[in-house]
ChimeraX commands (.cxc) that place a marker at each C-alpha (Angstrom):
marker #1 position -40.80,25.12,-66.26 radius 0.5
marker #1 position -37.74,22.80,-68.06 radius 0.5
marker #1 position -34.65,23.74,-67.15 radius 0.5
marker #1 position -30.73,22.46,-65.89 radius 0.5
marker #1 position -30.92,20.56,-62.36 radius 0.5
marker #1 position -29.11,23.35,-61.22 radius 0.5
marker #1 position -32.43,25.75,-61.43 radius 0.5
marker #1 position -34.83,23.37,-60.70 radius 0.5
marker #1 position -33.35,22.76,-57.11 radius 0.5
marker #1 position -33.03,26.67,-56.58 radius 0.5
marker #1 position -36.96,26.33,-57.84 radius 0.5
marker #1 position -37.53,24.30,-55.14 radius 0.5
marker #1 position -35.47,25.03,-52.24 radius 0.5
marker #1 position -36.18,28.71,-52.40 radius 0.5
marker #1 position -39.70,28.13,-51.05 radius 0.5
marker #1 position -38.86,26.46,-47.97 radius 0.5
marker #1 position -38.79,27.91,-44.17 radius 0.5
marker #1 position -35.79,30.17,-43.08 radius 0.5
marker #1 position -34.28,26.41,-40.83 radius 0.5
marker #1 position -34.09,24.05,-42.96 radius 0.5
marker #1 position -30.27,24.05,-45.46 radius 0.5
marker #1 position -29.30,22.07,-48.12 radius 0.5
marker #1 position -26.95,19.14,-47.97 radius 0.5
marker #1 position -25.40,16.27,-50.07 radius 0.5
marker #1 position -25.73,12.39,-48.91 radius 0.5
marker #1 position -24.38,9.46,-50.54 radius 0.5
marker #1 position -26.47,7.03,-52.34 radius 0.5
marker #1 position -25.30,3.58,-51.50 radius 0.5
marker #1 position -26.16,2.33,-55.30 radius 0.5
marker #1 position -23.84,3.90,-58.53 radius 0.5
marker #1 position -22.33,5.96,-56.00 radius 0.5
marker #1 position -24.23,9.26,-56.93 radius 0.5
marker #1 position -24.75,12.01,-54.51 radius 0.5
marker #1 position -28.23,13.46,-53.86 radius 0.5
marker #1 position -29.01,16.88,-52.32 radius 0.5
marker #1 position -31.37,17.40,-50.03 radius 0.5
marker #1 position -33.22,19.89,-47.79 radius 0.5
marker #1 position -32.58,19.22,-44.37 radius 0.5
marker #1 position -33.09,20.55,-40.60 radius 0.5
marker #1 position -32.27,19.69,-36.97 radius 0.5
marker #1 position -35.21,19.21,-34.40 radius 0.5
marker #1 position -35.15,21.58,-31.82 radius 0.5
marker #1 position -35.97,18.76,-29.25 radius 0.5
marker #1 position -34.38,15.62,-29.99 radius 0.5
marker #1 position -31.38,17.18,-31.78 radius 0.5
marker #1 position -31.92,14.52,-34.74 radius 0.5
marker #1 position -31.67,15.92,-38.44 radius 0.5
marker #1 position -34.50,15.63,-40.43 radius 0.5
marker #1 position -34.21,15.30,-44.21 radius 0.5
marker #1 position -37.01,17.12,-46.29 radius 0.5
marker #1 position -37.17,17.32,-49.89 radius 0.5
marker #1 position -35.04,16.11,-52.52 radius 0.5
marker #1 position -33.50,18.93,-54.65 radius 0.5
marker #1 position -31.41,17.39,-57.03 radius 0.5
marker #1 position -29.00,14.31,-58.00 radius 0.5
marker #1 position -25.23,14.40,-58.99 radius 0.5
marker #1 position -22.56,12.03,-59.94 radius 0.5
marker #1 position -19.93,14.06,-58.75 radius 0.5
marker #1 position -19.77,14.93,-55.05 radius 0.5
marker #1 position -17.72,18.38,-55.61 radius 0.5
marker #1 position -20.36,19.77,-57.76 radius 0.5
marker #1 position -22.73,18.25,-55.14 radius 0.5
marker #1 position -21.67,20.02,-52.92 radius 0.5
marker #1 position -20.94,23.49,-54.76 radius 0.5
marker #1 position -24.30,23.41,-55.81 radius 0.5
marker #1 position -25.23,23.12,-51.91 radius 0.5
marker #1 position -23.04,25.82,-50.88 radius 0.5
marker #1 position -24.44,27.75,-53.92 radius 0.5
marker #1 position -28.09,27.36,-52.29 radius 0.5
marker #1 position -27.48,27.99,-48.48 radius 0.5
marker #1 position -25.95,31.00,-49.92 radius 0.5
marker #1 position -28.88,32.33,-52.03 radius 0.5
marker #1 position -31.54,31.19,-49.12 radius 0.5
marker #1 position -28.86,33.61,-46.79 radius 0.5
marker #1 position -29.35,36.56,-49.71 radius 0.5
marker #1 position -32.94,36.00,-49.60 radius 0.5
marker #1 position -33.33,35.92,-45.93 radius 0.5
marker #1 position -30.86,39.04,-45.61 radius 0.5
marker #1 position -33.31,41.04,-48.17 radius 0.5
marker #1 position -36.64,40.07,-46.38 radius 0.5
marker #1 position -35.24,39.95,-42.91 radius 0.5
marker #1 position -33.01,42.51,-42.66 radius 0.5
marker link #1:1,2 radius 0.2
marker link #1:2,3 radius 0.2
marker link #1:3,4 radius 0.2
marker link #1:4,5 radius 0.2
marker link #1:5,6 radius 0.2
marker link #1:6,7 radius 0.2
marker link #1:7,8 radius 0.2
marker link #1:8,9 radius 0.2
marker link #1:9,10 radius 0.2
marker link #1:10,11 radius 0.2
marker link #1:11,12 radius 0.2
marker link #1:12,13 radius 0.2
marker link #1:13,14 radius 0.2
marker link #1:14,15 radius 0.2
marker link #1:15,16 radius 0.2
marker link #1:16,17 radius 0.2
marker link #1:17,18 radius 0.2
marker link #1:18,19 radius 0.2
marker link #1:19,20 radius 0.2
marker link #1:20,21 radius 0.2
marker link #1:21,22 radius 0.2
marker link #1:22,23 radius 0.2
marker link #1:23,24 radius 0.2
marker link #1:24,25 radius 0.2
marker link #1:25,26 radius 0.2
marker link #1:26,27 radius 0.2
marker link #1:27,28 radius 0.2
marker link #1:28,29 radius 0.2
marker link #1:29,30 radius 0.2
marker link #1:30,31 radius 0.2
marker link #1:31,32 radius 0.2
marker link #1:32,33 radius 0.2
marker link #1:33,34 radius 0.2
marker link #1:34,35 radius 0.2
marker link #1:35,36 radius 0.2
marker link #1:36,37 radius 0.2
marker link #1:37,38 radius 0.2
marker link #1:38,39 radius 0.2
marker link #1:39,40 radius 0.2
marker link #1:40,41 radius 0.2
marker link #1:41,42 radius 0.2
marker link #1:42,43 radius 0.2
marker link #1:43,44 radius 0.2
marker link #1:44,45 radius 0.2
marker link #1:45,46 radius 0.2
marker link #1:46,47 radius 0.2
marker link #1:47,48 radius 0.2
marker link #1:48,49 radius 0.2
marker link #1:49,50 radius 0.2
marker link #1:50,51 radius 0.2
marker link #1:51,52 radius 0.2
marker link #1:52,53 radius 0.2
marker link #1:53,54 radius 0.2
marker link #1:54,55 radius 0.2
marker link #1:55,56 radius 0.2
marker link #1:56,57 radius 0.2
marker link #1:57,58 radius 0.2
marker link #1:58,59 radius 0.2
marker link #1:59,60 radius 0.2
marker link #1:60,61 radius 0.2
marker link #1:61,62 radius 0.2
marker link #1:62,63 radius 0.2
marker link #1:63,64 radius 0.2
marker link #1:64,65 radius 0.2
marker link #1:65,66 radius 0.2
marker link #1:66,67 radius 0.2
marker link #1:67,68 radius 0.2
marker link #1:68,69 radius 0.2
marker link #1:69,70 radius 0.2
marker link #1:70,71 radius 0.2
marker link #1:71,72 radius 0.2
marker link #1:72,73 radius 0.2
marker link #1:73,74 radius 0.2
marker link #1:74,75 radius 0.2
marker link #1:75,76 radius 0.2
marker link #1:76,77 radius 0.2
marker link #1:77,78 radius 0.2
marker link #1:78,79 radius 0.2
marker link #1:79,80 radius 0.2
marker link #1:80,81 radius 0.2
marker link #1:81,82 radius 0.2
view
């Protein structure tokens, strides 16, 4: 189950509900950028961060990776959900 960070955060984010997306936050230390599953309560309008997919030094490939993975969760959904 080895592979690039790349597929082991589509591994993981693939399995989670249809609400939650994937977005990059600034670590405060070595200034690396983290990606990580997140959603907004319905009720308190507060986002909640879920799992952490994967860690980057850059932020643009941080965040082309995250783009790369709301748009594979949309294919997915699309195909199950149509």
């Amino acid at each position: 189950m080895l592979g690039s960070k790349r597929e082991t955060a589509f591994r993981r984010f693939k399995h989670t509900d249809p609400c939650w997306t994937a977005e990059v936050h600034p670590v405060r230390i070595r200034g690396k950028w983290n990606i990580y599953a997140m959603r907004t309560d319905l009720d308190t309008g507060e986002k909640i961060r879920g799992q952490f997919l994967a860690a980057y030094a850059r932020r643009g490939e941080a965040e082309r990776i995250s783009r790369e993975l709301n748009f594979r969760k949309g294919e997915m959904l699309a195909v199950a959900y149509p």
